[in-house]
N, C-alpha and C positions, 0 to 999 in steps of 0.2 A: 396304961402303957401301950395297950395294942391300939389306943384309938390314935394315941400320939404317934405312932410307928404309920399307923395310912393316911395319916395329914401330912408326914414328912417325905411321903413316899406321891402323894397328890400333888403336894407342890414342886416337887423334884418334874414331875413329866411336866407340869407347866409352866418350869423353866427350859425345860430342853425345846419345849415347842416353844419358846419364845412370844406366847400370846394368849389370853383367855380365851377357849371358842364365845363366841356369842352367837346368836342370830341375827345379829343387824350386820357380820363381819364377813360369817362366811358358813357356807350350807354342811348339814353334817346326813346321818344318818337315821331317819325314822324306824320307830317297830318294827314297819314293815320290810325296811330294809332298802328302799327308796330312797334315792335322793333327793335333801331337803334344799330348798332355795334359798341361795341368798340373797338378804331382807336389805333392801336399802330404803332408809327413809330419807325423804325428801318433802322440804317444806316451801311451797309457791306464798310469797305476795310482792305487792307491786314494788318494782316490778324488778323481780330477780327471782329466781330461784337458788333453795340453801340445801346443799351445796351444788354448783354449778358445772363440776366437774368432777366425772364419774369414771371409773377405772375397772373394768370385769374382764374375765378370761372367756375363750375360748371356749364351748362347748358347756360353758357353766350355765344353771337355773338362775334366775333373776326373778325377784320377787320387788316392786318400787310399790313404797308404800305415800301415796303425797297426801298433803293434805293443806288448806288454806286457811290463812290466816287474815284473811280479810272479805276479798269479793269473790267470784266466781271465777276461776282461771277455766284453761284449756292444759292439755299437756300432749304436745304429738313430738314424734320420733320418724317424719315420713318415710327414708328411708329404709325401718323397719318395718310398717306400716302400723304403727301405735300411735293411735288416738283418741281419749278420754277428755271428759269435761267434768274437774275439782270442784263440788261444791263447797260453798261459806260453812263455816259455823264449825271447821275442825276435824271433820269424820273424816278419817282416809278413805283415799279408793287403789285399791289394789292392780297391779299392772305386771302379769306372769309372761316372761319370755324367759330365750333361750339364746345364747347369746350365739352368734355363729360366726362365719369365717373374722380375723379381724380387719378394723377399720375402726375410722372416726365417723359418729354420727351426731347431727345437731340437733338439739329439743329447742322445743321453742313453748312459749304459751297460744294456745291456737284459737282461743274464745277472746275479745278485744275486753281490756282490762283498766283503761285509759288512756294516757296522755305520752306514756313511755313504754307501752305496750310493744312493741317492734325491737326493743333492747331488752325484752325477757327471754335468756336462752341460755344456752348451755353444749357443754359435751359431754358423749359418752362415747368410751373409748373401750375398745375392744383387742384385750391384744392374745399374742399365741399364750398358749396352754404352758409352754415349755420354759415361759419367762419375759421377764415385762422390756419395755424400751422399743419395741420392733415398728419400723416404719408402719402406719396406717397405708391402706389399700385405695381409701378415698379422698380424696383431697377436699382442703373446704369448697371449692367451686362445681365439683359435682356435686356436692351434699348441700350445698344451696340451691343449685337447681333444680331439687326435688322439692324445695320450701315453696306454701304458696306465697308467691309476692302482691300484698296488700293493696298496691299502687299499679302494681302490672300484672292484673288477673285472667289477661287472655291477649293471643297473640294478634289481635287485630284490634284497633279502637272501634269502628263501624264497619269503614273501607278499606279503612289506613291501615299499615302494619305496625303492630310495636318491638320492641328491641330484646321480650321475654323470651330468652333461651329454652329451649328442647331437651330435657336432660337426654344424655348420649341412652339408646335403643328404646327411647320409649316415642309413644306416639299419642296424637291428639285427633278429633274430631271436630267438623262446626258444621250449621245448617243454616242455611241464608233463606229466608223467604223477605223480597218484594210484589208486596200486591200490587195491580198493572190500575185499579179506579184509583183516580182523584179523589181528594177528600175534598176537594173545594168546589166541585161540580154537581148541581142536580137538589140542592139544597138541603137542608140539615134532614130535612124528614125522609129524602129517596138515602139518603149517605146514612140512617139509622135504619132505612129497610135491608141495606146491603152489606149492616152491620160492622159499619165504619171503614168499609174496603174488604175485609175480610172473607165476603162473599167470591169475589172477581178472582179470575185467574190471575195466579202467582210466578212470580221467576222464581226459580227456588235452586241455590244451588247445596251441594255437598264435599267438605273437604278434609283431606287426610293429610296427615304431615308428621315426620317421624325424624328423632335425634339421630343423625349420623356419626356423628363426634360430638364431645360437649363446644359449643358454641356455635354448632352446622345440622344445621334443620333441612330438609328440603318437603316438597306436597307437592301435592296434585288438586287440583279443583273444579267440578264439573258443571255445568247448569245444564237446566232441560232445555234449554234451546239448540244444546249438545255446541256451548262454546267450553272448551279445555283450556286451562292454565296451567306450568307446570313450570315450578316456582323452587330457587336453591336464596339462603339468608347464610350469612355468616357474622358472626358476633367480634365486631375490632376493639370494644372498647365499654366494659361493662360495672360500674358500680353501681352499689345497693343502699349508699347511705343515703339519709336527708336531705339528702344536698347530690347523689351522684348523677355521674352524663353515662349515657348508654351512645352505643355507636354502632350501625350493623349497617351492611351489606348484602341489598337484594337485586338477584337478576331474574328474570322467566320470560316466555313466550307463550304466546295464546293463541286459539284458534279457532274457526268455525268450523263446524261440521264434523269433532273431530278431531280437529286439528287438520283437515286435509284442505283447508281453503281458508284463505287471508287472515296468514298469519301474522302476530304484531309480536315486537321483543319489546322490553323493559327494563333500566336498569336504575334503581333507586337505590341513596342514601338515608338512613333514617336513625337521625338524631334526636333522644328523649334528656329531656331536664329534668329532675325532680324538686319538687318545694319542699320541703318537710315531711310530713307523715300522711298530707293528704294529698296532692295532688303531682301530676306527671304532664309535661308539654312534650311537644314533637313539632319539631321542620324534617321536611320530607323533600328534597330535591329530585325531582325524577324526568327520566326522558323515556315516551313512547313513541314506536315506528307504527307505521302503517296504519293511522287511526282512521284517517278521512271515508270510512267503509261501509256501507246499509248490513242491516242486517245482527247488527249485535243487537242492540236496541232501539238506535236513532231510524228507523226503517225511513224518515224525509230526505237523510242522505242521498244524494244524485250517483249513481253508479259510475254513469259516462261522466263525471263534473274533470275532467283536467286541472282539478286545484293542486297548485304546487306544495300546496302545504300539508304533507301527508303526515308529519308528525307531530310533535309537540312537545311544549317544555314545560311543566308546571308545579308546582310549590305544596304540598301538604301542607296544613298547617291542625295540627290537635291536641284537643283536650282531655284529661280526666278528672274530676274531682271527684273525691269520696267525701261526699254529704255525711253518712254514717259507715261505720266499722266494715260494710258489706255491701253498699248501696253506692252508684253513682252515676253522675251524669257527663257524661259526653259528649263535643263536640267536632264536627271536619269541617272547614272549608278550604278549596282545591282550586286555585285561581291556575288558569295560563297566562304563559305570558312570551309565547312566542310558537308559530307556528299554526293549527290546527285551532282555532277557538271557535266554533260556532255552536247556538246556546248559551246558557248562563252557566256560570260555573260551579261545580257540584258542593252541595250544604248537605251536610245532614246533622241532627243530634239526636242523642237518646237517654234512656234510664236503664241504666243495667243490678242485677243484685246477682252477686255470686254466692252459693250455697256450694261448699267442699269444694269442690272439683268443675262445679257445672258452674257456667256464668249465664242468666237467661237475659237480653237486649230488649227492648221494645225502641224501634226506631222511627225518624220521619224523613224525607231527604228528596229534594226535590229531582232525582235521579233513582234510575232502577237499577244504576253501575253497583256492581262487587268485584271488580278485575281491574288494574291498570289502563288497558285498555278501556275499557266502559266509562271511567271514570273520566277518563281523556276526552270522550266526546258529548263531555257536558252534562248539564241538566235544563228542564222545562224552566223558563221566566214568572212562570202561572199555577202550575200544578206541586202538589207535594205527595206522596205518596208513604204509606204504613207499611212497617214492616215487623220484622225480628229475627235475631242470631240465638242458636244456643250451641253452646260450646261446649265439650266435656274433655278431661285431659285422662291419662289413664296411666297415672303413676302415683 
């Protein structure tokens, strides 16, 4: 009688609580008196994640338990900065956070898994303590902005700019080196003594550039020849799918010395295409003032020359293709076609692999331009010249 009186008396409290605690639902209280985390599991294969939409409070322990059912996934959360790699064969791996103010955040698979790999994601929603339904704090276009984009993994293609928004206060770095020897001069065995250019003094510049608002970037950019550029982009027009067009708006001005001597302004449009899952184009219509100038790099420039053509109008045209999940190659060429054209007009391609955050270039180009202006005043007919970029973003 008395065991039947605390069975009846067990299920009466878990009907009033309206639910069986479990640990996969929601965290209770250890021996120690601690609060226990709640357990969600989650299972990755291609390509989806089960279940893909996630619901926690406010200040709660979070405990994701994933584990995969086929090949090797990724699982990041960049806005909270979680990011793990699910090995095959079934083991979970554990992933302990805290949930904090609310908002919407996106997961994605972040280890390339195949062919639909860019459509593995998800939400995890975060709402107040006090009760569910309440506006999220981030919207999905901030909380993409924090995602790496596969196809658009750094905001320049070589020279050229691409249409990769700045998430709003974070900021990014790059390092430009061109080295100033030919590679086609002195023959293979002086060009393996000089260790393929590498030896020869370098242009090298440095740039910082930092989200102002989500779709409003502005940088600064220096070279040791102490030529400044100082550079504002605004994002008019931005999709992400397989198929999306990007659309931004870039202005700056540049300068020698400084900036205190012969200064040149810029105002470029810059439109990306996407093909599917690997590759990204770009037209780049842009107009540069005051190019016709010694001293950036064309030092043959005539100082006294009275050419009326001090500007110039010229065309970007580039590529990306991603070879593999992380690897690719890139191309620019930079015709004019009115105004300032002397030299040939600036080529370059390269091989770039991105690892997290960093994108490392290895480039060639028959110019030593990285600035609007630079670019403007052409490249060598004859020479081509080694380089490399590395980028790091820091969100």
């Amino acid at each position: 009688m008395r065991r039947w009186c605390d069975a009846t008396t067990l299920a009466m409290v878990v009907l009033a609580c309206g639910t069986w605690p479990t640990a996969a639902m929601a965290g209770g209280q250890g021996e120690d008196g601690a609060q226990q985390p709640r357990v969600i599991e989650i299972t990755a294969s291609r390509f989806e994640f089960t279940p893909s939409e996630i619901e926690v409070l406010a200040g709660e322990r979070v405990r994701l338990l994933i584990r995969s059912t086929d090949v090797e996934h990724g699982f990041a959360i960049p806005t909270l900065g979680i990011g793990e790699t699910i090995p095959p064969g079934g083991e979970p791996v554990a992933i302990d956070f805290v949930a904090a103010e609310p908002g919407r955040h996106r997961f994605a698979c972040s280890v390339f898994c195949g062919a639909g790999h860019d459509r593995m994601n998800g939400i995890l929603t975060i709402v107040p303590a006090a009760g569910r339904g309440a506006q999220p704090t981030a919207g999905p276009d901030a909380v993409a902005d924090l995602e790496i984009d596969v196809l658009e993994p750094d905001f320049n293609l070589i020279a050229l700019p691409t249409t990769l928004r700045l998430p709003r206060h974070k900021f990014a770095f790059r390092l430009t080196h061109r080295f100033s020897r030919p590679l086609g001069r002195g023959g293979f065995g002086n060009l393996l003594e000089d260790f393929f250019g590498f030896d020869s003094f370098a242009r090298m510049g440095l740039e910082f550039r930092y989200g102002v608002l989500p779709g409003t970037q502005v940088g600064i950019y220096r070279g040791n020849n102490r030529n400044i550029q100082i550079f504002g982009r605004q994002n008019i027009l931005w999709q992400r799918g397989p198929s999306g067009i990007g659309l931004d708006v870039q202005a700056s001005i540049e300068g020698l010395n400084n900036l205190r001597e012969e200064s040149s302004g810029s105002v470029a449009a810059i439109l990306s295409k996407r093909l599917g899952e690997w590759a990204s184009l770009y037209v780049e219509p842009t107009w540069v003032g005051n190019v016709s100038k010694p001293g950036r790099f064309h030092t043959s420039i005539d100082d006294d020359d009275d050419d009326d053509d001090d500007s110039t109008f010229m065309l970007g045209l580039g590529a990306r293709l991603r070879v593999r999940p992380t690897v690719y190659l890139i191309g620019e060429y930079v015709p004019r076609f009115t105004g300032f054209d002397d030299g040939a007009h600036h080529i370059s391609f390269a091989i770039e692999k991105r690892v997290g955050g960093h994108t490392f270039q290895l480039n060639f180009s028959n110019s030593l331009g990285t600035t609007p202006a630079q670019i403007a005043q052409g490249g060598s007919t004859d020479d081509w010249f080694i380089g490399f970029n590395i980028a790091r973003k820091f969100y």
